[in-house]
C-alpha positions in Angstrom: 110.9 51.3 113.3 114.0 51.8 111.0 115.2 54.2 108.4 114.1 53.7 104.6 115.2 55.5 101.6 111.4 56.0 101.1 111.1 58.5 104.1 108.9 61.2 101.9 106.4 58.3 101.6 105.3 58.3 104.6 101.9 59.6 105.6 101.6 62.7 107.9 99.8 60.8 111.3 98.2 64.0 112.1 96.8 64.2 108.4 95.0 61.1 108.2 91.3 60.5 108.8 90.9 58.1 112.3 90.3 54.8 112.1 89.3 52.7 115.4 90.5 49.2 115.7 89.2 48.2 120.0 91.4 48.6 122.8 94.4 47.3 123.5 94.6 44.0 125.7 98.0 42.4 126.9 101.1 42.2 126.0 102.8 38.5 125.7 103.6 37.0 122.3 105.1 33.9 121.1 107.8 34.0 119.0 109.5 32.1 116.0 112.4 32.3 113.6 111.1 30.0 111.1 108.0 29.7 108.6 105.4 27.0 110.8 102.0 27.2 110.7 99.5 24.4 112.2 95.8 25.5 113.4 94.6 26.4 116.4 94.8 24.1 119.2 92.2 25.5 121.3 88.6 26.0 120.3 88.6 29.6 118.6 85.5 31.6 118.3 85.4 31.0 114.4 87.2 28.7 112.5 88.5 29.3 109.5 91.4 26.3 108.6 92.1 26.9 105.2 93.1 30.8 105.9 96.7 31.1 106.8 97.7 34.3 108.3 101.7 34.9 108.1 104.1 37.6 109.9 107.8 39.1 109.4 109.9 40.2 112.3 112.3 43.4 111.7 116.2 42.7 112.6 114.9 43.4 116.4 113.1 40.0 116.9 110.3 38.7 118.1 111.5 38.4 121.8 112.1 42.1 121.7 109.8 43.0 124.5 108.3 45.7 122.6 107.5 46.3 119.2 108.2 43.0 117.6 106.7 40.8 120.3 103.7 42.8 120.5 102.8 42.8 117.2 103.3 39.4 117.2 100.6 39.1 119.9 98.5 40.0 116.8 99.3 36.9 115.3 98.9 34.7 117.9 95.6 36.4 118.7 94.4 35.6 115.6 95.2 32.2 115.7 92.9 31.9 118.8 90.0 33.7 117.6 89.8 33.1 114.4 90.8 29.1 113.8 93.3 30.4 111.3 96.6 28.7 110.7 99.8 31.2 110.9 103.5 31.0 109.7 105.8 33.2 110.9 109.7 34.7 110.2 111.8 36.5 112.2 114.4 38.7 110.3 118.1 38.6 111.8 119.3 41.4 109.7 118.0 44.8 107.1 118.7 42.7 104.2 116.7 39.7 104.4 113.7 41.2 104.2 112.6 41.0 100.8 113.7 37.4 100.7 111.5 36.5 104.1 108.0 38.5 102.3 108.9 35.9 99.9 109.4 32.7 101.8 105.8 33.2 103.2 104.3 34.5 99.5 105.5 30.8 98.6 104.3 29.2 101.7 100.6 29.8 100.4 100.2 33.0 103.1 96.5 34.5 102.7 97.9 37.7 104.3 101.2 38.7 105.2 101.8 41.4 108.1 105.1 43.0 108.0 106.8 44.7 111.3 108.4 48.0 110.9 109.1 51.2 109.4 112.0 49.5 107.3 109.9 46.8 105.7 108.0 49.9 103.9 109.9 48.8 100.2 109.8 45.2 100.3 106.4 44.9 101.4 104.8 47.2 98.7 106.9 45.7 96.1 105.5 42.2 97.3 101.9 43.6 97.8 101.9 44.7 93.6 103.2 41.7 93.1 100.9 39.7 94.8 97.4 41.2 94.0 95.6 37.9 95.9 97.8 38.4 99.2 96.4 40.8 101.8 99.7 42.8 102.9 99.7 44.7 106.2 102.1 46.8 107.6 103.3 48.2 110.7 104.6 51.4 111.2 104.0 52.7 107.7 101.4 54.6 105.6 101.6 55.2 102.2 100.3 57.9 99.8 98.6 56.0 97.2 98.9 52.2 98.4 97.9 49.3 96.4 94.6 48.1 97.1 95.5 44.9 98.8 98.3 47.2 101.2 96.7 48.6 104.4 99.3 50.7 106.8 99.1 50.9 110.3 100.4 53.6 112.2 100.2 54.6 115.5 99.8 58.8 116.7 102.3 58.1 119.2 102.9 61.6 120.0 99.6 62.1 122.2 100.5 59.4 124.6 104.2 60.6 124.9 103.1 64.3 125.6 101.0 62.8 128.8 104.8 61.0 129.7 106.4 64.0 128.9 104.3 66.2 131.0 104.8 63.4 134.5 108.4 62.7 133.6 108.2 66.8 134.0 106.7 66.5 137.3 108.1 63.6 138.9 111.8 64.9 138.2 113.7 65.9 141.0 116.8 67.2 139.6 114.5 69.3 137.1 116.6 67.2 134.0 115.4 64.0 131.8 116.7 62.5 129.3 115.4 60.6 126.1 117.2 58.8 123.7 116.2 56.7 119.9 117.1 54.4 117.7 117.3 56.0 114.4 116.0 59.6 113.4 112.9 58.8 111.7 109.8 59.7 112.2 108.5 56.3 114.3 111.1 56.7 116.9 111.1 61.2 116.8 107.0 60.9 117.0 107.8 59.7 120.6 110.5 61.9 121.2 108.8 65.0 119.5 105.7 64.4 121.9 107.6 63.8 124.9 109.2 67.3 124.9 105.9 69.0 124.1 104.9 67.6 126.9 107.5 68.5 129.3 107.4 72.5 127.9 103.7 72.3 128.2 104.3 71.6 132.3 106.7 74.2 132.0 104.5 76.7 130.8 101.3 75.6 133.5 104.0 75.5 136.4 106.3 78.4 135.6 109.4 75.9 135.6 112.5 74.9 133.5 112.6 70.9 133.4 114.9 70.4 130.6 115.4 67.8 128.3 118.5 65.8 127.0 118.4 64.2 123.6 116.0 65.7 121.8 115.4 69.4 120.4 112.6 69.1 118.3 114.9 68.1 114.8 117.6 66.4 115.9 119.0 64.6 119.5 120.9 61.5 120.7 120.3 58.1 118.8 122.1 54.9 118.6 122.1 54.1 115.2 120.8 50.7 116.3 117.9 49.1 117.7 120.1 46.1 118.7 123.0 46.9 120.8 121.5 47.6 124.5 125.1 47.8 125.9 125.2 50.9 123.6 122.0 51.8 125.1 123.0 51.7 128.6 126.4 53.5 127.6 123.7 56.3 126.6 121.4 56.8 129.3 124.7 56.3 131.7 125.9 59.3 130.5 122.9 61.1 130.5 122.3 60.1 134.0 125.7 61.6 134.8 124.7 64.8 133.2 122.0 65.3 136.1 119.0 63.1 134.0 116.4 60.9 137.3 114.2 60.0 134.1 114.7 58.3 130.9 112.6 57.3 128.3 114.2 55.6 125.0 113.0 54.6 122.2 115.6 52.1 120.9 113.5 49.1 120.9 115.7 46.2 122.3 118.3 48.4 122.7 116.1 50.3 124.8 116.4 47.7 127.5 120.5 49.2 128.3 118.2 52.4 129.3 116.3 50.4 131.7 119.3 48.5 132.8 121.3 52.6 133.9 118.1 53.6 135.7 118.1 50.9 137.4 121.8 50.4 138.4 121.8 54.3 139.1 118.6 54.4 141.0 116.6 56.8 138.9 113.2 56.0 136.5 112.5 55.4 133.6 109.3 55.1 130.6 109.0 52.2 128.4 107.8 52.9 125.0 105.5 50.3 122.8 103.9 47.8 125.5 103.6 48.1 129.2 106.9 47.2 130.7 106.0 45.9 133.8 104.2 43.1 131.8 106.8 42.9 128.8 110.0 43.4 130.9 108.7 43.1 134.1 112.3 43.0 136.0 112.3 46.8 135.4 109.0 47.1 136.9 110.4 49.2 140.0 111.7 51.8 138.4 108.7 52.8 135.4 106.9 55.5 136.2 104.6 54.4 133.4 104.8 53.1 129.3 103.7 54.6 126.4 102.0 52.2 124.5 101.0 51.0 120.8 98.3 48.5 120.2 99.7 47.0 117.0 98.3 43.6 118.3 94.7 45.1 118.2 95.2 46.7 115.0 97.5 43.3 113.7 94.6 41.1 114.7 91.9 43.1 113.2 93.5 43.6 109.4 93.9 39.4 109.6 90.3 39.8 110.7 89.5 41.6 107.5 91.5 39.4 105.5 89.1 36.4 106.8 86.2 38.2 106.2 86.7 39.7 102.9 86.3 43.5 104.1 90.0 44.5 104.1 91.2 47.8 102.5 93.7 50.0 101.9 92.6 52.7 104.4 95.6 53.9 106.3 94.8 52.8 110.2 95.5 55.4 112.4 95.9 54.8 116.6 95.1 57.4 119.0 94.0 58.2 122.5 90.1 58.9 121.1 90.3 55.0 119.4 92.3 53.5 122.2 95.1 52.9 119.5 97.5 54.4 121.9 97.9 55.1 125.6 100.0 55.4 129.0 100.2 52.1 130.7 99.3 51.9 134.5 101.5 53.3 136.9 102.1 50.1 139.1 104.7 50.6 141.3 105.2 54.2 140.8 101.2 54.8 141.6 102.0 55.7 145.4 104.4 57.9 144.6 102.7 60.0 142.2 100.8 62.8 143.3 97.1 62.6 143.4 96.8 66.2 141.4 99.6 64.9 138.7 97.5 62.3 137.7 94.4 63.8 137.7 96.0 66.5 135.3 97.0 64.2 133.4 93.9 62.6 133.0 92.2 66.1 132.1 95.5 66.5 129.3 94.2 63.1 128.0 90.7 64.2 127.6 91.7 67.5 126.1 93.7 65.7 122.9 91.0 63.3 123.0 88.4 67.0 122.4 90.6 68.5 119.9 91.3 71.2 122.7 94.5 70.3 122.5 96.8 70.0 120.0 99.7 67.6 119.8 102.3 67.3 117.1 
């Protein structure tokens, strides 16, 4: 989820034909910082031991307890169902990734799935360099990809309005607050959506809930997905402006936004995976998680890999595929209000019908 040069590249989510991939399972993931691979030590629904399916981490890590780590689950998934062997590396900083593509293009990868928005150059350079290799990415969608480069993107924005729209109704001091990594358009897809959301309960309820941190072009963000001291330094002072709910989008950093709502005794939303499974120590105080499935979708390019049926067709997750979706409520579900959740239910159904219109 980080900022490229290559921004205009970028497919328009709303613009691209939907693509199901299954529903999302959990989130766990293993993690590694070097290339391994070794087959699957359980007995996997298929086997296929010759195919070696290969991941790269961005600078957040695989232990990030969101985007990384999920996607990784894709790997590891893989390795289960499929018999295949994997390799993994996890990239420390912007500029190794190039260089990591590489160390698994030599370490005899079948397909190589790359994790985040940043990756966008280095893995399309590698993909046309590497017509054999099956290249998938998350996070990004190209115009005119090469046909062994499949993008996988997530319509964020339809989950985050349902957030937006309970963050709106479960806010006592009538103020939230949200807060990114970097402005591009992984991170402001969540952002964008949760403030739709929150003007849309506005609208229904005749109120004024307002948001801090996003105006619909531009808003708070770290300039990091890394430093969560600078994350809780944010939602602090958010918090001090009045915010009782706050949703970031920051990735690892993220987790400083967790840390303020819970030293100040207010809520928060996780963004990526559920975060009562992920970071489960900031269970008390989520009111729910908007959530990706880039293991599903992760899982199912390697799939296609195996089976010789991938393409180049831009994946696109969204509430009708069960790409994306709000994460139980957990220990917020007494709290909430019968009639909130069953109008957020009839919100889902209405992106789901095209009634509508998110984004």
């Amino acid at each position: 989820m980080k900022k490229t040069a290559r921004t205009a590249t970028i497919v328009g989510i709303a613009a691209l034909v939907l693509a199901g991939c299954g529903s999302r399972p959990s989130d766990n993931a293993d993690s590694g910082s070097s290339p391994s691979s070794s087959p699957s030590s359980s007995a996997p629904a298929e086997s296929h031991p010759d195919f070696k399916a290969c991941e790269v981490s961005d600078s957040g890590g695989f232990d990030d307890k969101s985007f990384n780590q999920t996607s990784l689950k894709g790997l590891t998934d893989a390795k289960a169902d499929l018999g295949v062997q994997t390799a993994q590396v996890e990239s420390n900083s912007d500029s190794e990734y190039a260089d990591n593509i590489n160390q698994l293009v030599k370490a005899g990868c079948n397909s190589i799935t790359t994790v985040g928005f940043l990756l966008g150059d280095a893995t399309e350079a590698a993909a046309k360099a590497n017509p054999k290799i099956d290249f998938s990415i998350v996070d990004f969608g190209y115009e005119k990809p090469a046909k062994n480069l499949k993008g996988l993107t997530f319509n964020t924005a339809e989950p985050s309005f349902l957030a937006g729209y309970l963050a709106a109704a479960e806010s006592k001091s009538g103020i939230v607050g949200t807060f990114g990594g970097l402005n591009i358009p992984t991170v402001s897809i969540f952002m964008e959506g949760f403030r739709q959301g929150i003007e849309k309960y506005n609208t229904d309820n005749n109120k004024n809930v307002k948001l801090l941190g996003w105006n619909g072009k531009d808003g708070s963000f770290l300039n990091t997905f890394d430093d969560k001291s600078k994350g809780q330094s944010v939602a602090e002072g958010m918090i001090q402006q009045g915010a009782d709910i706050i949703f970031p989008v920051a990735g690892p950093a993220g987790l400083g936004g967790l840390q303020a709502a819970k030293d100040k005794g207010v809520h928060a939303i996780w963004v990526d995976t559920d975060g009562c499974v992920s970071a489960a120590e900031y269970c008390d105080v989520l009111l729910t998680s908007v959530m990706k499935g880039m293991d599903v979708a992760v899982e199912t390019a390697i799939k296609d890999a195996v089976d010789g049926t991938f393409n180049n067709k831009v994946y696109v997750g969204t509430l009708a595929n069960n790409g994306v979706g709000l994460a139980p409520y957990h220990d917020a579900d007494s709290t909430i209000d019968q009639s909130v959740k069953d109008k957020i239910d009839q919100l889902k159904q209405q992106i789901i019908d095209g009634t509508l219109k998110v984004g």
